[in-house]
N, C-alpha and C positions, 0 to 999 in steps of 0.2 A: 317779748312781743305778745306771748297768749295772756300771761297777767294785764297787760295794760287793756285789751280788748276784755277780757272778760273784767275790769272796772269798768273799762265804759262801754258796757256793752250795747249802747243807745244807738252808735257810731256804727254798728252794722245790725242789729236787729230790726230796727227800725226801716230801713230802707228794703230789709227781706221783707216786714211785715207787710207791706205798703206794694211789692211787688206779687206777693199772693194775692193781697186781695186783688190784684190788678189781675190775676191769670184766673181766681174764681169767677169774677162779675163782667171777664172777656166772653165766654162763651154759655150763655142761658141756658143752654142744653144739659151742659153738665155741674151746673151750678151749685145744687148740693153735694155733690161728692165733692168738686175742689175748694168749695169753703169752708167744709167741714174737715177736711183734711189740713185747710189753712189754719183753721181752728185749734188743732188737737197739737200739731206742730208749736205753733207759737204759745199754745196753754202749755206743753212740756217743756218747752226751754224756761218757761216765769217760773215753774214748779221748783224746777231742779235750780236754777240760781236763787229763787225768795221764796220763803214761807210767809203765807197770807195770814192776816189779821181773822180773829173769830173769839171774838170777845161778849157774843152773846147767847145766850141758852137758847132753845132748841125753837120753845113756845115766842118768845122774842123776838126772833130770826121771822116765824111766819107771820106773827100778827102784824109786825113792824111791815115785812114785807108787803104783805096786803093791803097794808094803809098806803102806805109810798106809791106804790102800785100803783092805786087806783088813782092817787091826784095827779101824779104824774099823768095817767092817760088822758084824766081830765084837762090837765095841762095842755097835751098836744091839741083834744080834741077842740076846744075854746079856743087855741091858737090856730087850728085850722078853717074853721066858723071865722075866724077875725081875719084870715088872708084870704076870704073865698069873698068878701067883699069888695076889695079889689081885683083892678081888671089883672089878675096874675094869672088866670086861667089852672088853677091848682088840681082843678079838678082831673084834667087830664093827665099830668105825672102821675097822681096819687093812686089813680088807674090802674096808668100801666104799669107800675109799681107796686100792686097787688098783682096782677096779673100773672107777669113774670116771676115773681121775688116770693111771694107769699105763699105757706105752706101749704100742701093740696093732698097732702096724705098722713096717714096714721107713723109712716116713717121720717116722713119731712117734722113733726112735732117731738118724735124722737130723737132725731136729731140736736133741735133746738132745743127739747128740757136736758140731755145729756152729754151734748157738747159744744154745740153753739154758744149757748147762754154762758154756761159755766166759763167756758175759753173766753169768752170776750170779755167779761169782766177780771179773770185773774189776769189774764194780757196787759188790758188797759188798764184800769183802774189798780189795779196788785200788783203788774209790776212796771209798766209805761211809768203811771202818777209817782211810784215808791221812786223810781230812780231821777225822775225830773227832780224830785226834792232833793237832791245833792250836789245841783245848781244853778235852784231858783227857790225863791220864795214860797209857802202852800198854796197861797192864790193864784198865781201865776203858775205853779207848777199844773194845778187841778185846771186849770182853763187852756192849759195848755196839750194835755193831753184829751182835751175834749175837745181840742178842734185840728189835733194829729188822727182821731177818730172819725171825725166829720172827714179828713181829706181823705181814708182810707174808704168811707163812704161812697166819696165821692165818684169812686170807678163804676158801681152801680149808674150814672149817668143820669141821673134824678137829684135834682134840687133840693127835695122836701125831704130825702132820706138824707140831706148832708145837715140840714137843719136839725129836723129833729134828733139825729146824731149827737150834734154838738151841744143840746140844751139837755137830754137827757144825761148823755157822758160829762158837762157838768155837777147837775144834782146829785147824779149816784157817786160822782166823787165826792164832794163833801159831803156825803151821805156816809162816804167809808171812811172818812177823816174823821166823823164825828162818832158814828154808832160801831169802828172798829172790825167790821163782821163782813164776810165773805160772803156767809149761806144770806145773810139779809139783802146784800146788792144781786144777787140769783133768783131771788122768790120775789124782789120787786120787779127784776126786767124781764119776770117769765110773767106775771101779773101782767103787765103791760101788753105784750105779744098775746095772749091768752085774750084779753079784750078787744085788742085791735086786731086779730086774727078770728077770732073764733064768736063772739059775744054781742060786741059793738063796733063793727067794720064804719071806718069812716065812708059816707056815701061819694060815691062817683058820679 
């Protein structure tokens, strides 16, 4: 019984995954402690069953990351420009979802450069996308963990963080299919955060 669960260990991690984030984005108040502890839990258990890909040197990792980074932000922000033209009224999620969600201290950034970020990507992308590819195809495996990501989002209760979810947790996966590297999907989705946080805050 514990061998078959630990092959498929999809069959209940996933549904734990998906219930944390459900008990971080239930109560706003304590919000960085229970995601972040959602975080560290679910990045330990990827750790200890799969070793991540890191297939590029050091200078590599940042430059690459940096570029990714920024188009991607670009990405959202042109996508956000192109849905603020209709009547979707975007503007008020995007709010409150800074409001709430977005980081407001020297330790909330700490958080996200040393365990947010990191967890999320070895999670999803390291070991979510690695174990989908053992029964489905790479495209479908990558689009598919990009939009088990979007639903995990989705407890947050905000529409535009399940979107932009699912189009970024696509790119950075073919992004790890293709460039191999761990620290590169971490230094492009702290790039992103770091802009839309700190740099160029989409306007409300």
């Amino acid at each position: 019984m514990f061998s078959f669960f630990k092959r498929h260990s999809l069959l209940w991690l996933l549904p734990l995954s998906l219930y944390l984030y459900h008990l971080a984005f239930e109560n706003t108040a304590v919000f960085w402690y229970m995601y972040s502890f959602a975080i560290l839990l679910l990045m330990s258990i990827a750790i200890v069953n799969y070793s991540v890909f890191d297939q590029l040197k050091t200078w590599q990792s940042l430059l690459y990351g940096v570029m990714f980074g920024t188009l991607l932000y670009a990405l959202l922000a042109l996508g956000y420009r192109f849905l603020d033209v209709f009547p979707l009224n975007i503007q008020r999620p995007v709010a409150a979802l800074q409001t709430i969600f977005a980081p407001s201290s020297i330790w909330h950034y700490l958080l996200l450069m040393f365990i947010i970020v990191p967890g999320e990507e070895i999670f999803w992308r390291g070991f979510i996308q690695q174990q989908l590819k053992k029964y489905m195809k790479l495209p479908l495996a990558i689009l598919s963990a990009s939009l088990l990501f979007g639903v995990a989002l989705s407890f947050s209760g905000f529409w535009p963080a399940i979107i932009a979810g699912i189009l970024t947790g696509a790119v950075l996966g073919v992004l790890y299919e293709w460039k191999r590297s761990m620290p590169l999907l971490i230094i492009t989705h702290l790039v992103i955060l770091i802009l839309l946080f700190l740099i160029f805050p989409l306007p409300a």
